[in-house]
C-alpha angles and dihedrals in degrees: 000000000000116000110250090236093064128115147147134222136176135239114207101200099172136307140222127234122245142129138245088263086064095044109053141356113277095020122131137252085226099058108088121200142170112238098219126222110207146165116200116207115211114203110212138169086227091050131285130273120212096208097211131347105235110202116345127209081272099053094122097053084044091058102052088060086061109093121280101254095043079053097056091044099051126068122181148190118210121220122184114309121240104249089055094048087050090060111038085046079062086249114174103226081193083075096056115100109187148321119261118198130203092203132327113257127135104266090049111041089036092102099050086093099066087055098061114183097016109113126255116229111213138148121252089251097052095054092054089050089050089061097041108030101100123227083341092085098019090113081049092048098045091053106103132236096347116170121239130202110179118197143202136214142230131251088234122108123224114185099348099312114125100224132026152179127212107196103206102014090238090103095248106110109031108177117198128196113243114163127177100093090062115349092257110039118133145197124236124204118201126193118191122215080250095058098256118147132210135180104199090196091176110196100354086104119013087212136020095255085068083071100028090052108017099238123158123219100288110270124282093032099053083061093042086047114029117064097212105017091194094056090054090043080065098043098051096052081051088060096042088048088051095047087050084051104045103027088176093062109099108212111207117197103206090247109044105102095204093054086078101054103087076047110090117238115236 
């Protein structure tokens, strides 16, 4: 059961501007969204998790180090970073326990750098990826004495997903290993002392309508983006079958802005 002190914010750090077409298969040029960049703190009695960092104090240096034609193509607007709303909200950094990360590219491990000392939680395989994974973890790989802890999981299922971690033992962060986006990106489930649910899927669609409608990332980016298309194809039925399930989970891809609105801000 979930502790009664525990809770969860957002952290809206910046965006990028897109639109639905770039977003999902089947949305529209005329759609425009902000693609959001958030980190999400989990309270918790056995010590909090930041599940991704969004954009850090170093974000425009970061970026330079991304490839020059996904630089021409992406334009984006920086917010306060993490570490700064944490602290102007009076939050302790002695409480956080780590940073979890769904997967290891650029918008979402930029801020490590601004938490130095606190663990990095990663898969195995994700920690491989971060070291081999080209100019796709090279922000990743620039930033400086970052500590690692890679995890395993267990052979035990939880909503369909063939392997699973569940961090405290208490049932309320459940992590699941999805890969497909990165080789090692995961899921994380989180259940609220009130009974609210929530699937943080991180990359595995870049907008809702990825789960509501089972659309993939629109041909040829899902290609240029996912490293096994097809992995990501089944984990993304597994999602849409767990939100008809179970209509009161709010699933939440690490980019739709809207996702976070029924989230409290910090």
């Amino acid at each position: 059961m979930p502790p009664p002190e525990m809770a969860i914010f957002h952290l809206p750090t910046g965006s990028t501007h897109r639109s639905a077409a770039f977003g999902y298969r089947g949305g529209s040029f005329l759609d425009k969204r902000d693609f959001a960049m958030t980190a999400v703190l989990v309270k918790h009695p056995k010590g909090d998790l930041l599940i991704d960092t969004g954009f850090g104090r170093d974000i425009d240096a970061q970026f330079a180090k991304m490839p020059f034609l996904f630089r021409l193509g992406t334009q984006y607007e920086k917010r306060i970073p993490a570490i700064e709303q944490l602290a102007k909200s009076g939050y302790d950094i002695k409480n956080l326990r780590s940073i979890l990360l769904t997967h290891a590219h650029w918008d979402h491990v930029s801020g490590i750098s601004d938490f130095p000392g606190i663990p990095v939680l990663v898969t195995k395989d994700e920690r491989q990826f971060i070291e081999n994974g080209g100019s796709w973890t090279a922000v990743v790989r620039s930033l400086s004495r970052v500590k690692y802890e890679a995890y395993d999981f267990e052979e035990k299922s939880y909503l369909g997903f063939p392997q699973s971690r569940d961090v405290y033992g208490d049932g309320s962060i459940v992590i699941v290993s999805a890969p497909g986006h990165t080789p090692g990106s995961v899921i994380v489930f989180l259940i609220l002392p009130h009974g609210e649910r929530y699937a943080l899927v991180g990359d595995l669609v870049w907008q809702q309508e990825g789960v509501t409608e089972r659309e993939e990332k629109p041909w040829p980016l899902r290609f240029f983006a996912d490293s096994k298309p097809d992995q990501v194809r089944e984990n993304i039925l597994r999602m849409s079958a767990i939100a008809l399930r179970f209509p009161e989970m709010i699933v939440v891809p690490a980019h739709d802005s809207l996702s976070f609105v029924s989230m409290p801000q910090l």
